[in-house]
C-alpha positions as CSV (number, residue, x, y, z in Angstrom):
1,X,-4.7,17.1,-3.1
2,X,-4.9,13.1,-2.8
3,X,-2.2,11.2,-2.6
4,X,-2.4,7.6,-4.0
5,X,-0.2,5.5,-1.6
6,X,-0.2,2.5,-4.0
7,X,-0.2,1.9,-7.2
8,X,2.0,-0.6,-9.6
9,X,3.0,1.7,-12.4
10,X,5.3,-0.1,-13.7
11,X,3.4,-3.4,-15.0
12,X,2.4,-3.7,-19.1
13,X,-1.3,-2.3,-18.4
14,X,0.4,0.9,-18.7
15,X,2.6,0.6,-21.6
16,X,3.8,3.7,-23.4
17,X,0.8,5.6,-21.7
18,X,2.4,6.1,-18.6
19,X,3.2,9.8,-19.1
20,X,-0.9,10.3,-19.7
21,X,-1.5,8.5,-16.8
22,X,0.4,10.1,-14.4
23,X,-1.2,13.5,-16.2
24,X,-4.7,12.4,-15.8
25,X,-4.0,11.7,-12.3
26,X,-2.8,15.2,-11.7
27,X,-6.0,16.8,-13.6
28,X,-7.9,14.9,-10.9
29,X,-6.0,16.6,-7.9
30,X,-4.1,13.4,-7.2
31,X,-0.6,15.3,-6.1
32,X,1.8,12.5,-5.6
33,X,1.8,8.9,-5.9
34,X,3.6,5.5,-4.7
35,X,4.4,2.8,-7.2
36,X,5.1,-0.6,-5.6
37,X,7.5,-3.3,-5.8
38,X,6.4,-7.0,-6.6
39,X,9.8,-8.3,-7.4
40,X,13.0,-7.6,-6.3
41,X,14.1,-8.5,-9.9
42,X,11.6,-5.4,-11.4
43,X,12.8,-3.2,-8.8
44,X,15.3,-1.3,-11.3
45,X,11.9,-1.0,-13.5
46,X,9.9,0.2,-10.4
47,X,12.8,2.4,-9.5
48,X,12.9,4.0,-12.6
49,X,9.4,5.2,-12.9
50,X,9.9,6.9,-9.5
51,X,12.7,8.7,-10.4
52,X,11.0,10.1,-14.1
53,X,8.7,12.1,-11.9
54,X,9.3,14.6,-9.2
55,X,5.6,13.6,-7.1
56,X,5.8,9.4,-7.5
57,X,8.1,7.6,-5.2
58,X,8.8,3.7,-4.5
59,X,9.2,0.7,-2.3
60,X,11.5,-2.0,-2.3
61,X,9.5,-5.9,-1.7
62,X,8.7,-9.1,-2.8
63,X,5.2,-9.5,-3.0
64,X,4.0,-13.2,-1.3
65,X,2.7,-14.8,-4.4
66,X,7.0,-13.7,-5.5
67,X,8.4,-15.6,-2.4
68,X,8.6,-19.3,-3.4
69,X,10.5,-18.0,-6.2
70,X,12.2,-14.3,-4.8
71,X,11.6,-14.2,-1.1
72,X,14.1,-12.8,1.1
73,X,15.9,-15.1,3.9
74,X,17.3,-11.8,5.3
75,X,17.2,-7.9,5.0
76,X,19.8,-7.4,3.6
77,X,19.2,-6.8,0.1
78,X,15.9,-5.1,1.1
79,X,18.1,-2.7,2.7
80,X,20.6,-2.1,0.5
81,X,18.0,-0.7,-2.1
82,X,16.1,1.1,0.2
83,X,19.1,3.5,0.6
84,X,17.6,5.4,-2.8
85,X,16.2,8.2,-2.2
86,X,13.2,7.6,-4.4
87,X,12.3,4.3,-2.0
88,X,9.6,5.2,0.9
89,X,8.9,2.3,1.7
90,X,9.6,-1.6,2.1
91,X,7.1,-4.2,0.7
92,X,4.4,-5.1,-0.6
93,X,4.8,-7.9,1.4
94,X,2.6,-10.5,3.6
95,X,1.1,-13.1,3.1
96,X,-1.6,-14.5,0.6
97,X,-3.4,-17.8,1.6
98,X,-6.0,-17.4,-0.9
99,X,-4.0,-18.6,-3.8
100,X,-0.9,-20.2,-1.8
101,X,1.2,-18.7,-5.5
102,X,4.2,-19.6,-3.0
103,X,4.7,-21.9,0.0
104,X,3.6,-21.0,3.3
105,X,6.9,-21.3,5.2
106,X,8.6,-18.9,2.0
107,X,5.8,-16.4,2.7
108,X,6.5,-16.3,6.5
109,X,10.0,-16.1,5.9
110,X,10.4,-13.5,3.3
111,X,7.4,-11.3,5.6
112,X,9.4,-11.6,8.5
113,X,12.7,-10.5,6.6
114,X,11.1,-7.5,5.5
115,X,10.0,-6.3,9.1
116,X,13.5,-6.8,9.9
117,X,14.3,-4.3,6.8
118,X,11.6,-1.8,8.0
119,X,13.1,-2.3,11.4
120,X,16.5,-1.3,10.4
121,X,15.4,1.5,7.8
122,X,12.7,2.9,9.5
123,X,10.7,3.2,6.4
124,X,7.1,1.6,6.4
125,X,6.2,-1.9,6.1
126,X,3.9,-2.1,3.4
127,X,1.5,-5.5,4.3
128,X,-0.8,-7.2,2.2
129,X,-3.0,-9.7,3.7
130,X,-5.4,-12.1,2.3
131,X,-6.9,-15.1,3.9
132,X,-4.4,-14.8,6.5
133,X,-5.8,-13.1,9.4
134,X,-5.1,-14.8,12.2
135,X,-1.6,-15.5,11.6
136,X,-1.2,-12.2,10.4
137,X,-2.4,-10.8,13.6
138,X,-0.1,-13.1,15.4
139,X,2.8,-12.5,13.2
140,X,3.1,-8.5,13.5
141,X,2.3,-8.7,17.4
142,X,5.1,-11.4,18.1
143,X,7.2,-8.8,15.6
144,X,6.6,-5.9,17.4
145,X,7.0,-6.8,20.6
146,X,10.8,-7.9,19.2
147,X,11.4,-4.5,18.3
148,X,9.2,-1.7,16.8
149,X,8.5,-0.5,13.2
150,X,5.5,1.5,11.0
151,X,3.4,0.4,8.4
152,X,-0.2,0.3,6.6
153,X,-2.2,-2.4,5.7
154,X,-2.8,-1.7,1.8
155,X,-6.1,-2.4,0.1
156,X,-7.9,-3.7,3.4
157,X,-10.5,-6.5,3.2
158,X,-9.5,-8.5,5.7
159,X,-11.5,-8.6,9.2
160,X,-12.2,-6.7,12.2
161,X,-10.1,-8.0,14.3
162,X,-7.2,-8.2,12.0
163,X,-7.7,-3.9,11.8
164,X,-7.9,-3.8,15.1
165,X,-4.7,-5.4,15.9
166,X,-2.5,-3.6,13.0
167,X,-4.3,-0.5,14.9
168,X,-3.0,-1.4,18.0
169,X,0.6,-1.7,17.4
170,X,0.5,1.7,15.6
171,X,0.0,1.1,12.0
172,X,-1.8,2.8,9.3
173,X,-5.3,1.1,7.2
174,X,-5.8,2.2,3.3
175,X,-8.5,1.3,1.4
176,X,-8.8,0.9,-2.5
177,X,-12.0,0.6,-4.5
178,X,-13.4,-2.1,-3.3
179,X,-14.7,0.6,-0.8
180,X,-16.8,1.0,-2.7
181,X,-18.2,-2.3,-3.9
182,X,-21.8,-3.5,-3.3
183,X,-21.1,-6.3,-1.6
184,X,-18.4,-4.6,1.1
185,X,-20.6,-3.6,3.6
186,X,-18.1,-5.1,5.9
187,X,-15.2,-3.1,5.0
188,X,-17.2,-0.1,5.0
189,X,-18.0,-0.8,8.7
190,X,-14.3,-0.9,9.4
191,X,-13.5,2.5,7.6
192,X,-16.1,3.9,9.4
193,X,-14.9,3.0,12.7
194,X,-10.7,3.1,12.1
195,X,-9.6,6.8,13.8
196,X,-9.4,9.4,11.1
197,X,-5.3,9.9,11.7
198,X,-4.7,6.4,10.9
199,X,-6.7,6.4,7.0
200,X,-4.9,6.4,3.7
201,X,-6.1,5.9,0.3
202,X,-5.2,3.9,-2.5
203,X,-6.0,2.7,-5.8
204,X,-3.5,-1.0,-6.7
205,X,-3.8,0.3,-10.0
206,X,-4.1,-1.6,-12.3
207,X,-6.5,-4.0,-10.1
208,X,-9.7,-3.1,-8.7
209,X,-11.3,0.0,-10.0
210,X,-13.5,1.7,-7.9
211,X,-17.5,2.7,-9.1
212,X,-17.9,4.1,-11.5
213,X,-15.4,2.4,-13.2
214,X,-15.4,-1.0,-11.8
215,X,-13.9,-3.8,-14.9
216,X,-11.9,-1.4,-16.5
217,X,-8.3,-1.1,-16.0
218,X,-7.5,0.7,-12.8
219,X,-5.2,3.9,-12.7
220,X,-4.0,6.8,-10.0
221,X,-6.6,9.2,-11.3
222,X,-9.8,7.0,-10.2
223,X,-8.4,7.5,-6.2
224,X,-10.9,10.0,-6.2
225,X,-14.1,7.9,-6.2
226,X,-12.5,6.0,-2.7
227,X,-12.0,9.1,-1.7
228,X,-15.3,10.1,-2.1
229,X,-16.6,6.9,-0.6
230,X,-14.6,7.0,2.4
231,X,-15.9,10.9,3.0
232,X,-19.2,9.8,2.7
233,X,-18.5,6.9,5.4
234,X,-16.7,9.4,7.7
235,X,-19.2,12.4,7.5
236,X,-16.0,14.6,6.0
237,X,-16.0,17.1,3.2
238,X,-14.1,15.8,-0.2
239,X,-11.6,18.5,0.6
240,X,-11.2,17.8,4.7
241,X,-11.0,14.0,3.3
242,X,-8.0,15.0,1.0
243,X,-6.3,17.3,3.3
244,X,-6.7,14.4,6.2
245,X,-5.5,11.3,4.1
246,X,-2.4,13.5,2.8
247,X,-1.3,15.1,5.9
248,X,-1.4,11.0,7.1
249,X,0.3,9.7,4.2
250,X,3.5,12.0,4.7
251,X,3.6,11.7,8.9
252,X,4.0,8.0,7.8
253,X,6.2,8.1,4.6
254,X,8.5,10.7,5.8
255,X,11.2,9.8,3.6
256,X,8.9,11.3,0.7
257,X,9.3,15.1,0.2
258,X,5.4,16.8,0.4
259,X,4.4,18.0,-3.2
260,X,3.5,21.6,-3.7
């Protein structure tokens, strides 16, 4: 079984084809999945798609492109919602320099909220990163040192040293399909070097579809082809790469009961 650890089911790509979605991802031994929150104002949207299926769960966040707009000053509303059952997680957040969608100082402030909310829930922090890795590294060490908490760096392609320091102060990495992308030789140096306890996979469906189905929409079920990448880079069998990545994803998202 392969767990996807995130995915955005609830956005329009998937429409009124959710339920064949989540069926096709089953039919390709993808067990349970984690659909992400963008906006605290979706979260009753995100929620709800969690708690229509028995294997998908949530996370309560504002994503950084959201926080001119819906970042958080504090934790807590972050914690308040994360008292559902169906929530594993806190995020996506971070911070996205790339675009700059939303101000610097509202991306810092709303990231540093939600550690606060992953502090005092001890669910995951969920971090995305983009153009940001020095601050990034700076941001979760000063953190951490305040007071611990978990997390995973979703859809890494961000730098060496940024790995290395999320690495160091516990945290989990997950790669998507840009795995396996021709041009991410990089990244696939990373995977290749981060300790096999600390991996996790993930599609960001509906962005980013691995080969073979790179420009089509993205959904749970293509997790396989990253999985099947990231064996290859690790010298593991498809199955030892499931089992591995699976076992991982629930030491870290505890909250989320294992699927049979």
């Amino acid at each position: 079984m392969l767990v996807d650890s995130h995915c955005h089911l609830d956005f329009k790509d998937f429409g009124d084809e959710l339920d064949d979605v989540v069926g096709r991802a089953g039919d390709s031994g993808v067990g349970a999945m984690v659909t992400i929150c963008t906006h605290l104002s979706r979260f009753a949207a995100v929620r709800a798609v969690a708690e229509r299926y028995d294997n998908i769960w949530c996370s309560v966040g504002v994503h950084p492109h959201e926080a001119g707009a819906e970042g958080q000053s504090a934790a807590d509303a972050l914690v308040e919602l994360a008292g559902h059952p169906k929530v594993v997680g806190i995020g996506e957040t971070g911070l996205d320099y790339y675009y700059d969608n939303s101000p610097r100082d509202a991306q810092r402030q709303s990231f540093r909220a939600h550690i606060e909310a992953a502090r005092q829930t001890g669910l995951p922090l969920i971090v995305h990163s983009r153009d940001a890795d020095d601050e990034m590294a700076d941001i979760l060490r000063e953190e951490y040192a305040a007071g611990p908490f978990t997390g995973v760096m979703h859809c890494f392609s961000s730098g060496r040293a940024l790995a290395e320091a999320a690495l160091e102060i516990g945290f989990y990495i997950s790669f998507s399909g840009i795995l396996t992308f021709k041009s991410a030789d990089e990244v696939r140096a990373i995977a290749r070097d981060v300790p096999a306890e600390r991996l996790l996979v993930e599609t960001d469906a509906p962005f980013l579809a691995p080969v073979p189905n790179r420009g089509k929409r993205n959904e749970p079920a293509f997790v396989v082809h990253t999985a099947a990448q990231l064996a290859d880079i690790k010298g593991l069998g498809s199955a030892e790469l499931a089992r591995l990545t699976t076992d991982n994803f629930y030491r870290l998202f505890g909250r989320a009961a294992r699927a049979a």
